[in-house]
C-alpha positions in Angstrom: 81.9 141.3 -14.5 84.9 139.4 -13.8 88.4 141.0 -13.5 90.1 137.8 -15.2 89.2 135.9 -18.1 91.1 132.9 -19.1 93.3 132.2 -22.3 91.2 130.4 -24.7 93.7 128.2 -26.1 94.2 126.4 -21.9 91.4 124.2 -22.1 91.6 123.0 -18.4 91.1 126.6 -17.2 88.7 127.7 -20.1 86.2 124.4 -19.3 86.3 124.9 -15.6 85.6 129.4 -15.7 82.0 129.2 -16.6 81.4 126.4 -14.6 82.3 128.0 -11.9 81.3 131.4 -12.6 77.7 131.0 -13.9 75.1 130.4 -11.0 72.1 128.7 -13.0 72.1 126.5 -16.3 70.1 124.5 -18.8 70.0 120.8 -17.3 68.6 117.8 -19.8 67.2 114.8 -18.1 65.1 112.0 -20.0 61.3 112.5 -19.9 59.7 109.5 -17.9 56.1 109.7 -18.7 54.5 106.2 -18.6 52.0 107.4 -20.8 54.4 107.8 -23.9 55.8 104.7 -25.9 58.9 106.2 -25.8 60.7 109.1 -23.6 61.9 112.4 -24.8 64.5 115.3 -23.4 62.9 117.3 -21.1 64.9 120.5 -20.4 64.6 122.8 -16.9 66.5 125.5 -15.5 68.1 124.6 -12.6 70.5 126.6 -10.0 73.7 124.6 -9.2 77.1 125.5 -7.8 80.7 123.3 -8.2 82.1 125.0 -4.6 82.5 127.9 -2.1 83.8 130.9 -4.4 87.4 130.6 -5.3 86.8 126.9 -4.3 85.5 125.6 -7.2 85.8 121.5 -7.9 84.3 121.6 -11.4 81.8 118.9 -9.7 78.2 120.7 -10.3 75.6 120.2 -7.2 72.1 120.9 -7.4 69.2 121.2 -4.6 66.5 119.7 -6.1 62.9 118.2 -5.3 61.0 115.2 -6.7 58.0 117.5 -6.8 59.9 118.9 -9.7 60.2 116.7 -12.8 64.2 117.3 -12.9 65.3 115.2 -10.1 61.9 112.6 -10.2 62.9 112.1 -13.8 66.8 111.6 -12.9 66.1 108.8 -9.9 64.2 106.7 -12.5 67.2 107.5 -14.8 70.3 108.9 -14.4 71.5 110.0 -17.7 71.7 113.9 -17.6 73.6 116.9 -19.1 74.2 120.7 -18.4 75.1 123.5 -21.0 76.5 126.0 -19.7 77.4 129.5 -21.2 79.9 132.1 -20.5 77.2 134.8 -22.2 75.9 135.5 -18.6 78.8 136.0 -17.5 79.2 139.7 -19.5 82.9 138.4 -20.7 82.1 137.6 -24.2 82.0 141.5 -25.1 79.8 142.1 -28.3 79.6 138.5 -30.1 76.4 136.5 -30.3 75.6 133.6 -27.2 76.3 131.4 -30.0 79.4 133.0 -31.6 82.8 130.3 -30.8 84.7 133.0 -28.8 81.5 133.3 -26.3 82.7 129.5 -24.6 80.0 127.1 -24.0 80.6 123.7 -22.0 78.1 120.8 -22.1 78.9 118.4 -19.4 77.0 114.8 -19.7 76.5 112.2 -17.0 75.0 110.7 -14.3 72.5 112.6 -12.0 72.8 110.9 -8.8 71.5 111.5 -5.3 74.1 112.2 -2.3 73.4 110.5 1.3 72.0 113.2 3.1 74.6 113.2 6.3 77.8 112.3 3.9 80.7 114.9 3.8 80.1 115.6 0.1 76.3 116.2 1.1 77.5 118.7 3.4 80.0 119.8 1.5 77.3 120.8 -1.3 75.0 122.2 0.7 77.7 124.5 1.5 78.8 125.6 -1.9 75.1 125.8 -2.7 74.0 127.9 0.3 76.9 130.4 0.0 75.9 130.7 -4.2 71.9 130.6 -3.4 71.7 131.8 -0.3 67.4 131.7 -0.4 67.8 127.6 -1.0 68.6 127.8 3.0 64.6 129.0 3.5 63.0 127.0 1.1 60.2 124.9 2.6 61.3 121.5 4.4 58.1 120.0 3.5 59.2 119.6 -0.2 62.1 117.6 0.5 64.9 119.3 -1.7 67.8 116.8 -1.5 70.9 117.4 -2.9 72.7 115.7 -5.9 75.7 116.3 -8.1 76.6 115.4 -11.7 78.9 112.4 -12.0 80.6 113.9 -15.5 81.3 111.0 -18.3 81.8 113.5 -20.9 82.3 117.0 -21.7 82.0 119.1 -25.0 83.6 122.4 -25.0 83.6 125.5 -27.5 85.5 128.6 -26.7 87.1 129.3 -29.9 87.2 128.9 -33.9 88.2 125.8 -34.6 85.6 123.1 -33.2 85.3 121.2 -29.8 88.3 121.2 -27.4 89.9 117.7 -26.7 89.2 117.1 -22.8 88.9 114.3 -21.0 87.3 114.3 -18.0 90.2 113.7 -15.6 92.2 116.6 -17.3 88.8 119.1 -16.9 88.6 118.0 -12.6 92.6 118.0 -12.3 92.5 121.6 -12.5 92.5 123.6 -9.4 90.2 126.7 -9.4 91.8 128.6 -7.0 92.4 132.3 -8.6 89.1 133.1 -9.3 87.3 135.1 -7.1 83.7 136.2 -7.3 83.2 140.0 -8.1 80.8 141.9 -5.4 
């Protein structure tokens, strides 16, 4: 449980909370199966993190392998989203995952790869490590690389009233630095 919870009606802060709160997440990636006409969604869930806690950049980062469809898919194309709930969170009390005052965020972009010895790279690794500590042992041999979401869009819910106008530059402007994980 967290001991702050945003206002609703402060987009900025409201967009960047369970982003920065939630560990793990739906991510959406096309299908590329040669053996289809056409591709379809394919849907896996995927740990991520967006910084070191009380850090957060609102960037997310993911440690992914091509032996799992998510990030073979996402080098053949790029075009990827994440939904992200506050339900998991505990902070939307009694109401339904789907009820308006439980926020959801859908962030839609590009899934790229980083270089593996740039200063984002290491500053990923970093954020994910100290979120997932176990990523640290998984096997070398499967080549987990790390890659981020470059966010073209977001679609936000956290209250009656429909989506929340924000534009990208307004949901990365804000600086998440009064949040603090809970032990």
């Amino acid at each position: 449980m967290y001991s702050y919870l945003p206002v609703c009606h402060r987009s900025q802060l409201y967009s960047r909370f369970p982003v920065f709160c939630n560990k793990h997440t739906v991510f959406e990636s096309t299908c590329m199966n040669m053996s289809r006409a056409f591709n379809i969604c394919c849907r896996n869930v995927v740990s991520f993190s967006d910084g070191v806690p009380g850090k957060g950049t609102g960037v997310p980062y993911f440690y992914l392998t091509t032996l799992d469809p998510t990030a073979r898919n996402a080098l053949k194309d790029h075009r990827s989203s994440l939904a992200i709930s506050e339900y998991p969170l505990g902070t939307c009390s009694n109401a339904d995952p789907e009820s308006p005052v439980c926020a959801k965020i859908t962030l839609t972009g590009r899934l790229v790869l980083l270089e593996a010895n740039s200063k984002e790279a290491e500053f990923a690794r970093t954020a994910l490590f100290t979120k997932h500590p176990e990523m640290k042992g998984w096997p070398k041999g499967h080549d987990f690389q790390v890659f981020k979401l470059e966010i073209e869009d977001i679609f936000m819910i956290n209250w009656f009233g429909g989506p929340k106008p924000l534009t990208v530059d307004q949901y990365l402007k804000y600086k998440m630095n009064i949040f603090a994980l809970d032990k």
